[in-house]
DRENKOL-252314 format. One record per residue (C-alpha): residue number from 1; residue in three letters; x, y, z. Coordinates in nm, 3 decimals. Each point is the difference from the previous one (the first is absolute). Example, Ala and Ser with C-alpha at 12.3 -4.5 7.8 and 13.67 -1.06 7.14 Angstrom:
% DRENKOL-252314
 resi resn       x       y       z
    1  ALA   1.230  -0.450   0.780
    2  SER   0.137   0.344  -0.066
***
This chain:
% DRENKOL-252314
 resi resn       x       y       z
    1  UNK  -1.399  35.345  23.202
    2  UNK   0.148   0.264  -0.228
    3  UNK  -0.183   0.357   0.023
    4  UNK  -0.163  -0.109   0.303
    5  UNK   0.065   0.189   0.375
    6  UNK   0.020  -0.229   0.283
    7  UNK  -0.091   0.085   0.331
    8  UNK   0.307  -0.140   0.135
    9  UNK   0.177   0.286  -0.208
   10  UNK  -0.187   0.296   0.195
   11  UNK   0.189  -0.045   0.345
   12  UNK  -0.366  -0.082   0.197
   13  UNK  -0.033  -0.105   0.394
   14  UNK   0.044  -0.338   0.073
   15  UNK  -0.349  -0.012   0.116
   16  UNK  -0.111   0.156  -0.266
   17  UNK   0.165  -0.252  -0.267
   18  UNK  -0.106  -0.300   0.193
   19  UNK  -0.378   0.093  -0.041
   20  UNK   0.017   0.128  -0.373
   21  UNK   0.234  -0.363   0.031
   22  UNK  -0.324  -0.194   0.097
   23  UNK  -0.224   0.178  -0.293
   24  UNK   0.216  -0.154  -0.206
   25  UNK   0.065   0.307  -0.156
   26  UNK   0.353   0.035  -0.177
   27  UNK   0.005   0.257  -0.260
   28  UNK  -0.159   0.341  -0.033
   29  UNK  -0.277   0.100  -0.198
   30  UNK   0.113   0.314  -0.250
   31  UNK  -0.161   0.263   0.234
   32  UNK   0.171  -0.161   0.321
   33  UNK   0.338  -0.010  -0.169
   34  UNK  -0.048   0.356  -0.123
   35  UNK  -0.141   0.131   0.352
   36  UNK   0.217  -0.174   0.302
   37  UNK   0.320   0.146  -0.170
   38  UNK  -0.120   0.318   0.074
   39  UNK  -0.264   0.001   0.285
   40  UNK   0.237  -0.207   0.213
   41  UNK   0.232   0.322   0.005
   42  UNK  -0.289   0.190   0.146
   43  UNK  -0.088   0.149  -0.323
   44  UNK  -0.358   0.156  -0.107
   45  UNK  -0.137  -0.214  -0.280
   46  UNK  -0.332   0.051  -0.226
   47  UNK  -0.054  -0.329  -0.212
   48  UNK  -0.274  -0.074  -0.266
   49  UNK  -0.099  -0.359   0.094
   50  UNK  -0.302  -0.223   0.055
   51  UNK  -0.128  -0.224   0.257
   52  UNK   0.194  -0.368  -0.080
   53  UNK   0.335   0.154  -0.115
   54  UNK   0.128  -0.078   0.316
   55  UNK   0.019   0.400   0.146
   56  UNK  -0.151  -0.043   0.345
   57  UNK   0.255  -0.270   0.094
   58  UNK   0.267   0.291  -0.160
   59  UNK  -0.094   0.239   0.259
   60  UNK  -0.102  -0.259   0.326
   61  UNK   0.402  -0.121  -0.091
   62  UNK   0.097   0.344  -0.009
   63  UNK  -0.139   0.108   0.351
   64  UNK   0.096  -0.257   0.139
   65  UNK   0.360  -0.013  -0.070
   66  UNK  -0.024   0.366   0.087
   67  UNK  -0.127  -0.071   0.385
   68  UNK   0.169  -0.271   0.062
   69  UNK   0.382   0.162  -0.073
   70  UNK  -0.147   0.252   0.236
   71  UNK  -0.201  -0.080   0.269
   72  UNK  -0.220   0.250   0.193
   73  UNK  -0.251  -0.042   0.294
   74  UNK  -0.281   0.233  -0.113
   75  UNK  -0.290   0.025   0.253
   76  UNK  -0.345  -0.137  -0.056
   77  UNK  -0.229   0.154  -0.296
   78  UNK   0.306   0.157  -0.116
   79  UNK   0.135  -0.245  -0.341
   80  UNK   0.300   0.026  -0.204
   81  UNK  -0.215  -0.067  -0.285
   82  UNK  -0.247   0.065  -0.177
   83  UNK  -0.203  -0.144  -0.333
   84  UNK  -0.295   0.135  -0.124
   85  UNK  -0.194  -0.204  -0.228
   86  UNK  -0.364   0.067  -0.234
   87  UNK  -0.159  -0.300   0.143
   88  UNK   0.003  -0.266   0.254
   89  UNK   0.038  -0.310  -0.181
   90  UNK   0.327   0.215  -0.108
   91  UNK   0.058   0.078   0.374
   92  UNK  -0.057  -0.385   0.106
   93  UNK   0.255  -0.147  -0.277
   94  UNK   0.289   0.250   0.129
   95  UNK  -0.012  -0.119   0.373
   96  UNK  -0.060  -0.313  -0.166
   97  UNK   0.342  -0.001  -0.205
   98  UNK   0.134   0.206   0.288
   99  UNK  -0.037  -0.261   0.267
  100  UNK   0.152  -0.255  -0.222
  101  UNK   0.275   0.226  -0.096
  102  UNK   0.090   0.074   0.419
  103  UNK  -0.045  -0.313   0.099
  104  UNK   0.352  -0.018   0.139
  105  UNK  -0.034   0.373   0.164
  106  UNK  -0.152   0.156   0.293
  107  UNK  -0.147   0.276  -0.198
  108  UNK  -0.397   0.033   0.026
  109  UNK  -0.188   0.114  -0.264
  110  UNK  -0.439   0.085   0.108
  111  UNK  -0.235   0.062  -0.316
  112  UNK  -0.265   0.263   0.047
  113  UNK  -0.288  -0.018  -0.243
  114  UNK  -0.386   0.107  -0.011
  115  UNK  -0.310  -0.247   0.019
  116  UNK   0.128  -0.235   0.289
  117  UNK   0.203  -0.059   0.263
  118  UNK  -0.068   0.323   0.182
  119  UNK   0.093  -0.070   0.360
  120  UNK   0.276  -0.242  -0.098
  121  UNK   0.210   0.223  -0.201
  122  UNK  -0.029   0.236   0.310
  123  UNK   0.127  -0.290   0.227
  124  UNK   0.256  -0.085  -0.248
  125  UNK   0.107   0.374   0.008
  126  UNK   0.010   0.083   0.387
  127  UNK   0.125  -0.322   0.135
  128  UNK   0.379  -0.037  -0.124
  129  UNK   0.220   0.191  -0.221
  130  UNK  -0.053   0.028  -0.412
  131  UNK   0.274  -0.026  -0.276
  132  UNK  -0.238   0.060  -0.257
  133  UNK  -0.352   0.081  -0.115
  134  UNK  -0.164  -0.097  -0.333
  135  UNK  -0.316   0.181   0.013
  136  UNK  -0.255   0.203  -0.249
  137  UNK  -0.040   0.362   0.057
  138  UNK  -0.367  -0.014   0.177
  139  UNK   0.074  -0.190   0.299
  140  UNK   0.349   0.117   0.056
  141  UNK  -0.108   0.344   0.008
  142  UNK  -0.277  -0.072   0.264
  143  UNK   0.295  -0.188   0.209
  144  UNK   0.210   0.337  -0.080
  145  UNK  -0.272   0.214   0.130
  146  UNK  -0.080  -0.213   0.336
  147  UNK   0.422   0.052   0.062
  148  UNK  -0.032  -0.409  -0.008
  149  UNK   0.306   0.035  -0.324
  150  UNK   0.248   0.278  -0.013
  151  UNK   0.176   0.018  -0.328
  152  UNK   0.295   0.256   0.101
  153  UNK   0.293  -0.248   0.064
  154  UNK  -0.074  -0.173  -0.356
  155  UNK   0.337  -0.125  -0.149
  156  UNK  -0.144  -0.128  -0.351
  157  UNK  -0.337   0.084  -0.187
  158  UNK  -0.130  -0.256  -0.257
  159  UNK  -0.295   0.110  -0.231
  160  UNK  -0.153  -0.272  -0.224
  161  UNK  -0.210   0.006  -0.277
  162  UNK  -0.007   0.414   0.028
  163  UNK  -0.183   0.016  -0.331
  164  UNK  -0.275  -0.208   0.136
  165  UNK  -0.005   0.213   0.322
  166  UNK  -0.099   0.299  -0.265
  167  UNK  -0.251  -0.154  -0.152
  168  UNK  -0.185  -0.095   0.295
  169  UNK   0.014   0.285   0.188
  170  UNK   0.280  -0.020   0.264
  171  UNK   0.279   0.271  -0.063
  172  UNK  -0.142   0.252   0.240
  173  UNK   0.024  -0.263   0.307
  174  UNK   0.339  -0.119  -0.141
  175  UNK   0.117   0.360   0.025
  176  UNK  -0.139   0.044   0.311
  177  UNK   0.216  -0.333   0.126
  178  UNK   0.312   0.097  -0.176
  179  UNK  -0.026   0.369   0.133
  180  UNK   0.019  -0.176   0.376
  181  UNK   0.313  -0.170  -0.120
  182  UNK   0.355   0.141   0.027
  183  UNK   0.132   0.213  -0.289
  184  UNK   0.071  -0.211  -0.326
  185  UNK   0.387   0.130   0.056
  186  UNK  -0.008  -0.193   0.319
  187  UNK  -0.190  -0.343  -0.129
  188  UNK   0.035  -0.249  -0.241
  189  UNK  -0.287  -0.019  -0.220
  190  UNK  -0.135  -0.265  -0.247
  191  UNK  -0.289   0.085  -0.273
  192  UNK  -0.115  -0.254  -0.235
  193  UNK  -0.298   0.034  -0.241
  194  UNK  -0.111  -0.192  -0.320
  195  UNK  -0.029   0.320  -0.213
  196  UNK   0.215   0.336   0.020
  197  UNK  -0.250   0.234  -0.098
  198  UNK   0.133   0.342  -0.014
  199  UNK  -0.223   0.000   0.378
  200  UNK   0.156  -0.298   0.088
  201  UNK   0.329   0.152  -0.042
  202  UNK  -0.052   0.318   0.165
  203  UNK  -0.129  -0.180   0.313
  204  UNK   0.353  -0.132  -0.047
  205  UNK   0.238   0.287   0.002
  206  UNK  -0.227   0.139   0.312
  207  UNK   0.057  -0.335   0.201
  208  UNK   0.350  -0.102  -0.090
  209  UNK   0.357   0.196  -0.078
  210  UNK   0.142   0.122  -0.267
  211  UNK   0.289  -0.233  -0.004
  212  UNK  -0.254  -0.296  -0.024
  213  UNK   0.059  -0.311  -0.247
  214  UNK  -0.331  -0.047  -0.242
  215  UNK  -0.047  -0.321  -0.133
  216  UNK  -0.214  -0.141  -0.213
  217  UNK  -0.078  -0.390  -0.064
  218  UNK  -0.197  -0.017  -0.314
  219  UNK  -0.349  -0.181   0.075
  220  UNK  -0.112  -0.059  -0.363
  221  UNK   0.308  -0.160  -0.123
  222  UNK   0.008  -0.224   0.362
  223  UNK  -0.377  -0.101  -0.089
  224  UNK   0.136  -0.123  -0.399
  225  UNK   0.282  -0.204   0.180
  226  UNK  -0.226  -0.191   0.226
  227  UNK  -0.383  -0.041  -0.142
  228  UNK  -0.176  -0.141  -0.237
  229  UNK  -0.265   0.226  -0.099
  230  UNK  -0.251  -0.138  -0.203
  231  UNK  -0.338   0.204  -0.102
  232  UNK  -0.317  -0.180  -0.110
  233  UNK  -0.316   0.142  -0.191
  234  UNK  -0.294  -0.071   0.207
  235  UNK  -0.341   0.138   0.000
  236  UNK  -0.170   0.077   0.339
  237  UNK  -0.193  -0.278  -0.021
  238  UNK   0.223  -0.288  -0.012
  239  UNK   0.251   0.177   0.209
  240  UNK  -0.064  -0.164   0.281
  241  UNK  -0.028  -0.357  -0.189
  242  UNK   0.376   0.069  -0.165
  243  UNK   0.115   0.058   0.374
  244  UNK  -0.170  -0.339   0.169
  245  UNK   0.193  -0.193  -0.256
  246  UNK   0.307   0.171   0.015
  247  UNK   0.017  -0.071   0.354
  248  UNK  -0.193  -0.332  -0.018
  249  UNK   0.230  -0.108  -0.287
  250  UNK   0.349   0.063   0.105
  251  UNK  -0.142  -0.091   0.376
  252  UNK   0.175   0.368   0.109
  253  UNK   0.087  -0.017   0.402
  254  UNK   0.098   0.373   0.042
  255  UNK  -0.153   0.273  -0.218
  256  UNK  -0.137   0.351   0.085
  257  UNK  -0.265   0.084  -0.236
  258  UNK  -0.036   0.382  -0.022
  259  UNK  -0.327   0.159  -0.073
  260  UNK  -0.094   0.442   0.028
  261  UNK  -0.272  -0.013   0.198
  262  UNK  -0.070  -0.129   0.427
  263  UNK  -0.337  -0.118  -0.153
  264  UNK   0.142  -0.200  -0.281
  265  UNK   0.250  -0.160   0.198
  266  UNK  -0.298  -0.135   0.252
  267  UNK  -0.196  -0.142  -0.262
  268  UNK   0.265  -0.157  -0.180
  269  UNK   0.106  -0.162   0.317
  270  UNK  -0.306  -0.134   0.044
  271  UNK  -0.050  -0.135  -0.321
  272  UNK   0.365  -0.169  -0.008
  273  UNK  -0.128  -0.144   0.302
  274  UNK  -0.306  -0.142  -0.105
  275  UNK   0.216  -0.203  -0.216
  276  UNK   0.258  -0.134   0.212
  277  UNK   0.245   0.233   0.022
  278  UNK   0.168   0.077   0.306
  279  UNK  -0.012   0.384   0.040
  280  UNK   0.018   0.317   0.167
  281  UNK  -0.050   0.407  -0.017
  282  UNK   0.236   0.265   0.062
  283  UNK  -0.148   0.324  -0.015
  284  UNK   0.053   0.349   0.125
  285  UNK  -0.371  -0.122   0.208
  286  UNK   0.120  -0.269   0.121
  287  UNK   0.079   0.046   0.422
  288  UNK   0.429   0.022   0.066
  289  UNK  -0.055  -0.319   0.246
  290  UNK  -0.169  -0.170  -0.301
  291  UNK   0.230   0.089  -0.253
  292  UNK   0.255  -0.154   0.215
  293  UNK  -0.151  -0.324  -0.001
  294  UNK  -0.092  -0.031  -0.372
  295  UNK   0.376   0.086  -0.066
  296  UNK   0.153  -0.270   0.237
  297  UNK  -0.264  -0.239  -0.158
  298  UNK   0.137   0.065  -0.319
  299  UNK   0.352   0.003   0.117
  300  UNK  -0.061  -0.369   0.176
  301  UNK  -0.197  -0.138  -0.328
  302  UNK  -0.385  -0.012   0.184
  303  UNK  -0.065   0.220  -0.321
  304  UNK   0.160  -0.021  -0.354
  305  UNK  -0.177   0.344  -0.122
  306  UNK  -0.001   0.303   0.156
  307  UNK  -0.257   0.242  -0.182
  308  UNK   0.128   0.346   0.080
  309  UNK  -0.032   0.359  -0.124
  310  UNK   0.323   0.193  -0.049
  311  UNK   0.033   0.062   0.429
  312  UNK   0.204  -0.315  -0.085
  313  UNK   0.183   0.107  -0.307
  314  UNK   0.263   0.143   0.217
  315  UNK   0.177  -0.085   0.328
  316  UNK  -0.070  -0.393  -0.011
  317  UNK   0.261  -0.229   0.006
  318  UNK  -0.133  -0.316  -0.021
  319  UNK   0.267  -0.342  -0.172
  320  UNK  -0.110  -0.202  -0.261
  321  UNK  -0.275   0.225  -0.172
  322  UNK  -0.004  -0.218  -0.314
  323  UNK  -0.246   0.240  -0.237
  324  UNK  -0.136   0.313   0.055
  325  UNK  -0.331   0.055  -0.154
  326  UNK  -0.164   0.294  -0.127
  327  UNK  -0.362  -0.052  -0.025
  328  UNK  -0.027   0.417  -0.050
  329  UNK   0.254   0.134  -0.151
  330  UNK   0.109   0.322   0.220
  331  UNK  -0.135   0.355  -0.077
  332  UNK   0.295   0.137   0.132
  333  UNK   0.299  -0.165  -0.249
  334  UNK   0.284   0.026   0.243
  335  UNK  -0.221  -0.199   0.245
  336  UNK   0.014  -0.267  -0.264
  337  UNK   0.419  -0.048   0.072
  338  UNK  -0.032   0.009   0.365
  339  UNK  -0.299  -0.258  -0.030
  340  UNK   0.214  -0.262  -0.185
  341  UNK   0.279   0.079   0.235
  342  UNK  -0.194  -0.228   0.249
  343  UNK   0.181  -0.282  -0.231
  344  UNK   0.376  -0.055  -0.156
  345  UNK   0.177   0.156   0.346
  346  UNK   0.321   0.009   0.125
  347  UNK   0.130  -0.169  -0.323
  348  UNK  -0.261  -0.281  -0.016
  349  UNK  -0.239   0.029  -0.283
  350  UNK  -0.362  -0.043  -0.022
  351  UNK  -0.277   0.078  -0.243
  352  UNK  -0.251   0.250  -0.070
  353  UNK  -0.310  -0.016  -0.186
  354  UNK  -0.286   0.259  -0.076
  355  UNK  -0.358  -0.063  -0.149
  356  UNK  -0.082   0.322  -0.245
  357  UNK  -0.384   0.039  -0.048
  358  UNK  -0.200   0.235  -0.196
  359  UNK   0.090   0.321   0.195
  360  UNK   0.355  -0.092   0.206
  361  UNK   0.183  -0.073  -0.336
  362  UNK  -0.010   0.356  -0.087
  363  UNK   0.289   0.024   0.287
  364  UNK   0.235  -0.225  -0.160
  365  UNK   0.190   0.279  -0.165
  366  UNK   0.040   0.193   0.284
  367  UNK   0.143  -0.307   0.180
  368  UNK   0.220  -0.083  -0.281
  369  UNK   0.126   0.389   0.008
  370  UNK   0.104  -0.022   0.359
  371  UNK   0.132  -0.320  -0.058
  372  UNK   0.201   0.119  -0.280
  373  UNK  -0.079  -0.293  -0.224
  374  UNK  -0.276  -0.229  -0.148
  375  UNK  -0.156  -0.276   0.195
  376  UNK  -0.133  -0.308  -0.180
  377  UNK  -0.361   0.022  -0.083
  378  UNK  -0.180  -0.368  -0.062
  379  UNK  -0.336  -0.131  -0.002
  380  UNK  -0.088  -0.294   0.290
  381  UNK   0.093  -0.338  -0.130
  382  UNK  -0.237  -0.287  -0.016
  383  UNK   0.028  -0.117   0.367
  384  UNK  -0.071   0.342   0.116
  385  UNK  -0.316   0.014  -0.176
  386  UNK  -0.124  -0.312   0.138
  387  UNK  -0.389   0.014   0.159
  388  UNK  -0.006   0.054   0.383
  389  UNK  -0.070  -0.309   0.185
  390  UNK  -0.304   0.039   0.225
  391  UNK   0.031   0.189   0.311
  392  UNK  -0.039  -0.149   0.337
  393  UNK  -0.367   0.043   0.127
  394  UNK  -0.123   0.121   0.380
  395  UNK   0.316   0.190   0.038
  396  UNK   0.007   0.283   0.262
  397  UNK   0.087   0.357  -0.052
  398  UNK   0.329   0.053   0.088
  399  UNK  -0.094   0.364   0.086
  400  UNK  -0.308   0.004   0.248
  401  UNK  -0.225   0.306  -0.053
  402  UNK   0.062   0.271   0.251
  403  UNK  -0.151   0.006   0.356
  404  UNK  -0.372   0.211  -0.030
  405  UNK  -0.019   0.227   0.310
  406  UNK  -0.396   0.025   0.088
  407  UNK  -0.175   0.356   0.016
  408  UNK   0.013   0.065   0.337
  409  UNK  -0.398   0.053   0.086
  410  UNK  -0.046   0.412   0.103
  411  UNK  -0.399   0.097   0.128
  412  UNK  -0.110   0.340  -0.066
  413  UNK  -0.059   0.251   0.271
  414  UNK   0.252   0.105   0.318
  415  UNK  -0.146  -0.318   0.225
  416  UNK  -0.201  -0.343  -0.084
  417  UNK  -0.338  -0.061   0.131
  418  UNK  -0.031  -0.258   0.210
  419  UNK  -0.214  -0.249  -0.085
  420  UNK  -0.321  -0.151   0.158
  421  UNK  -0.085  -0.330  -0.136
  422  UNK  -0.261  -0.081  -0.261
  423  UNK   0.020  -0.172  -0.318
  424  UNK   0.215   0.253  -0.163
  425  UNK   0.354   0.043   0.112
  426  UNK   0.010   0.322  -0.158
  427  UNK  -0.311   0.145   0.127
  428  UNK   0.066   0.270   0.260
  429  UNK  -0.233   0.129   0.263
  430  UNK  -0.037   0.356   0.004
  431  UNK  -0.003   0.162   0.336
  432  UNK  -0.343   0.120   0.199
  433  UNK  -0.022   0.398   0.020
***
């Protein structure tokens, strides 16, 4: 196809072509074409890019080419790479796309993440050699600290989603881990990031060389290619109403349905629920082992809505999303790109919609600033306003109340009298002078 890159043009591994073969991938995405050029070479690279542009498969290719034209036995807890990532759904997708990617390779990749998994990431780490770890800062740096990783003999750094990584907190430990590296003059290093803040940036001429290629894949003008975006003017009220039929209408399979709040997600899961929906939450209180499951259920079709705050607006990547919903619109108006970024990927297109109420249409203009142009604005057609059916009765909570602990029972005094029968068990004799 003209203006297209194929892979077979970038001089890849056998091994590495036959798995990328079996994706049935054949032609870059903008940011891959503009990347591999350069990072195969062994060049430093900062690139402006969201999650479903196709950049974590940029830089698995690019390591990967890189250790297999040179192999070398490192020793155990020492890797040749290393990707640090905001979150672990983020950190589960790249060993994810990784193992798919090195299918046809020896090379071992272990991901290290917080909340679960404890012993078996330690297993995983002392028991044979390591390629590669995808891990977030926490954990690694308690692995770093019990001598369990050792960073020193790291070939290539990846950092993902850096501007994320500032906003929640994590620079200091990502210093810390990059400080235990070898000198950037003497490693290959990757930095990606959605924004590049002035902060962003500096974090980038600290981490990478001067000599490094900056790219930048433009996310607003990716999201007018490949989504719909329709807005409708709903009242907070018959929000939830607009939604049932929407979904119930158009009999949706795959839609995440993005809300602001843990609580709100809950009880809109519940109510969806209540009438027939199959549904699930994913929420930044929701357990790591559980948010596993309710993403492979939604992955496999058991569920056809996932209710989730914005710890799923980035590092999912989940085929076939056919509509994103906003039931909130986001406070935060970048959050509203990488939110509909859940849909339209890797060239496919989907569909966005957002429900405006009384208070959440006052951030349509910020959205349509950041966006760089108007979205369409309509009220809900007939079949959206349609009454609610009734729901089912006798259904159960799908959120059982928390376990009440019982005050353990404490008796005044240093020692309890013993007692000496009668009628009351309380009654105490006192002792003769």
């Amino acid at each position: 196809m003209e203006g297209k890159t194929r892979f077979h043009d970038l001089d890849l591994p056998w091994s590495v072509m036959h798995a990328i073969a079996d994706l049935k991938f054949q032609y870059c995405t903008p940011i891959q074409a503009q990347l591999l050029k350069h990072t195969l070479q062994g060049k430093d690279a900062t690139a402006k890019a969201q999650t479903g542009t196709g950049k974590s498969a940029s830089f698995i290719i690019t390591l990967l080419s890189a250790f297999l034209k040179k192999e070398v036995k490192n020793k155990k807890g020492c890797p040749r790479a290393l990707i640090l990532a905001p979150t672990r759904e983020l950190v589960y997708q790249i060993e994810k796309d990784f193992r798919d990617l090195a299918r046809y390779t020896p090379l071992r990749i272990v991901s290290i993440f917080g909340g679960t998994g404890y012993h078996k990431q330690q297993q995983q780490l002392t028991q044979k050699r390591v390629d590669v770890i995808v891990a977030t800062p926490g954990r690694l740096i308690d692995f770093m600290n019990k001598r369990l990783i050792d960073p020193s003999s790291v070939e290539i750094m990846v950092i993902d989603e850096a501007d994320r990584m500032l906003d929640m907190g994590f620079i200091p430990d990502v210093r810390r881990i990059v400080l235990k590296t070898p000198h950037k003059n003497k490693r290959q290093t990757l930095f990606f990031s959605a924004t590049l803040t002035d902060d962003v940036l500096r974090l980038a001429d600290s981490w990478t060389t001067k000599n490094r290629v900056q790219i930048e894949i433009d996310p607003e003008q990716t999201a007018a290619d490949s989504i719909d975006q329709i807005v409708y003017i709903s009242t907070e009220s018959d929000k939830f109403k607009h939604v049932f039929n929407l979904i119930n209408n158009d009999r949706l399979k795959r839609v995440i349905l993005f809300v602001n709040r843990k609580d709100t997600a809950r009880r809109l899961s519940e109510k969806l629920d209540r009438y027939g929906q199959q549904c699930d939450v994913l929420s930044g209180d929701i357990s790591q082992n559980r948010r596993f499951k309710v993403l492979e259920d939604f992955k496999n079709g058991r569920i056809n809505i996932l209710v989730a705050t914005d710890v799923a607006a980035r590092g999912l990547h989940i085929e076939n999303i056919s509509h994103v919903i906003n039931y909130d619109l986001p406070y935060e108006p970048e959050h509203y790109i990488h939110r509909i970024g859940r849909t339209g990927r890797a060239g496919s297109t989907g569909t966005s919609i957002s429900f405006a109420d009384e208070m959440s249409s006052f951030f349509i203009p910020d959205i349509e600033e950041t966006l760089g142009y108007k979205v369409t604005c309509e009220y809900p057609s007939e079949a959206l306003e349609k009454d609610l059916p009734k729901p089912r009765p006798g259904t159960r909570k799908k959120y059982p109340p928390k376990k009440q602990f019982r005050k353990k029972r404490t008796f005044r005094g240093k020692h309890r009298r013993p007692y000496k029968g009668g009628k009351n068990k309380d009654t105490v004799v006192k002792p003769e002078n």
